[in-house]
N, C-alpha and C positions, 0 to 999 in steps of 0.2 A: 157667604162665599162672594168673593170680590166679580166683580165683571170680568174679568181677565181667566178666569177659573173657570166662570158659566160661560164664557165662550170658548176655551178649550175644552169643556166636557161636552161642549153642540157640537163642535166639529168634529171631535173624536166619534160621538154618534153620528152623526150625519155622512161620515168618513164609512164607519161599519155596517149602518144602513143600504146604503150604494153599494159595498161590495155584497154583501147580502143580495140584491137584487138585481145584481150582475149574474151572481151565481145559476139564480133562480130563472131568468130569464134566456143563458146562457142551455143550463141543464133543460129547459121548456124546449129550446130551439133542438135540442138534438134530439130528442124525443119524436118533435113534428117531422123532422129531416128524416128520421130512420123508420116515419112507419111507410115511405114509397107510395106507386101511384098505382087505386083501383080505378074501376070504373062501375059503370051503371050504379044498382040500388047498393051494393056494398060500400061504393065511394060515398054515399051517399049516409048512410049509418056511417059510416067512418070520421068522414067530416062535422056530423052530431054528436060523436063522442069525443072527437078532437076541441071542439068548441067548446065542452063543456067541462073538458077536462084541464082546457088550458085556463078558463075562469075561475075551475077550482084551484087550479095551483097559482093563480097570480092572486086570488084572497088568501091562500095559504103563506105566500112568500110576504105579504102586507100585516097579517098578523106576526110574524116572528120581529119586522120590523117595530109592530105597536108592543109588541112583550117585552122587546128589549127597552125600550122605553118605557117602561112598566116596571120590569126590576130594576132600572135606575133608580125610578123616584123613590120604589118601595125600599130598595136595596141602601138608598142613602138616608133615608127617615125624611124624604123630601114630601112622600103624603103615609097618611098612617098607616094604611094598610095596603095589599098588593091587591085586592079586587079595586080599591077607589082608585088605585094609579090605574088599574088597567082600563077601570071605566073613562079615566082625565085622558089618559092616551089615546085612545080611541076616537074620543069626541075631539084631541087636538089634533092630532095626525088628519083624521077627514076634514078638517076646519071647519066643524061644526060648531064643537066650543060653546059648551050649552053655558057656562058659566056661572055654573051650581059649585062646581070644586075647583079652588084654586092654588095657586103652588105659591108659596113663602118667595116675597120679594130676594132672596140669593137664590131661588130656580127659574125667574120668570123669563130669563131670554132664552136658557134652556126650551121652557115650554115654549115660547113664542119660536123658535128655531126649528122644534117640531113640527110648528103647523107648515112651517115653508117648507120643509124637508119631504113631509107627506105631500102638497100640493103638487111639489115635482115629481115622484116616486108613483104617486097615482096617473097624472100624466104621462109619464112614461109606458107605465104598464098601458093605456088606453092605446097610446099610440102603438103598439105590438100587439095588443088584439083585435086593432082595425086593420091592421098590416097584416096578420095574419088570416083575418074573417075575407079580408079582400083578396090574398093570396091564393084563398080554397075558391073564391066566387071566379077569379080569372082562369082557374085550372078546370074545373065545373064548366064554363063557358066556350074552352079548347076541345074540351070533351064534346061536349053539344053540337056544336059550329062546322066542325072538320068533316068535312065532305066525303062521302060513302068511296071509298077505292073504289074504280072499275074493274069488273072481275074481265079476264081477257076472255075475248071471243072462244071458242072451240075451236082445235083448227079440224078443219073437216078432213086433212088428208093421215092424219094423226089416229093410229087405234087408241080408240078407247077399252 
């Protein structure tokens, strides 16, 4: 595969990627938006299970990124089988890149465009769960902070 090929098949993934993680992040956000505002100990399990949930769905939405990258390779006879791509994808996408398995000089900007593609993709995602971890500590902090209403006096001339 010419250069001109392996970089229309990176941008095309890298293209599907993004909107992939758009969705994902998109569908994340309405989820935190619509579960509203407790207080005391239930906000307090709420925001543990919000945390936790939104870790699992930003590893979830990262995996579907590394799979489709995985049946490409597997999908075009780029590595022999669909476990070894998905193991090459995995290790390119984090840019770990142990450099046990590598892709046939026509996929190598491909994989190299992966690793950049993951570096952003993972950043992104970082920066929306510090955004969001920050988001529950400022609303947690509003909760805490706001000063006890004065209950009004009794009026004495008023039956009770």
């Amino acid at each position: 595969m010419n250069l001109f090929v392996q970089l229309a098949v990176a941008t095309g993934m890298v293209l599907a990627t993004i909107l992939v993680h758009l969705a994902g992040l998109a569908g994340l956000l309405l989820v935190i938006r619509r579960q509203g505002h407790r207080t005391g100990v239930r906000r307090r399990w709420h925001d543990v299970i919000g945390i936790v949930g939104a870790a699992t769905a930003l590893f979830v939405v990262h995996g579907i990124e590394i799979w489709a990258y995985a049946l490409l390779y597997s999908g075009t006879g780029a590595l022999a089988d669909f476990g070894t791509a998905l193991y090459f994808s995995t290790a390119t996408y984090t840019t770990i890149g142990y450099g046990d398995v590598l892709l046939g000089e026509s996929w190598r900007i491909v994989g190299a465009i992966e690793g950049a593609n993951g570096v952003i993709l993972l950043g992104w995602s970082t920066a929306f769960f510090v955004a969001m971890v920050a988001r529950i500590t400022i609303v947690e902090r509003e909760f805490t902070e706001r000063p006890a209403t004065p209950r009004p006096a009794a009026d004495p001339y008023k039956p009770q």
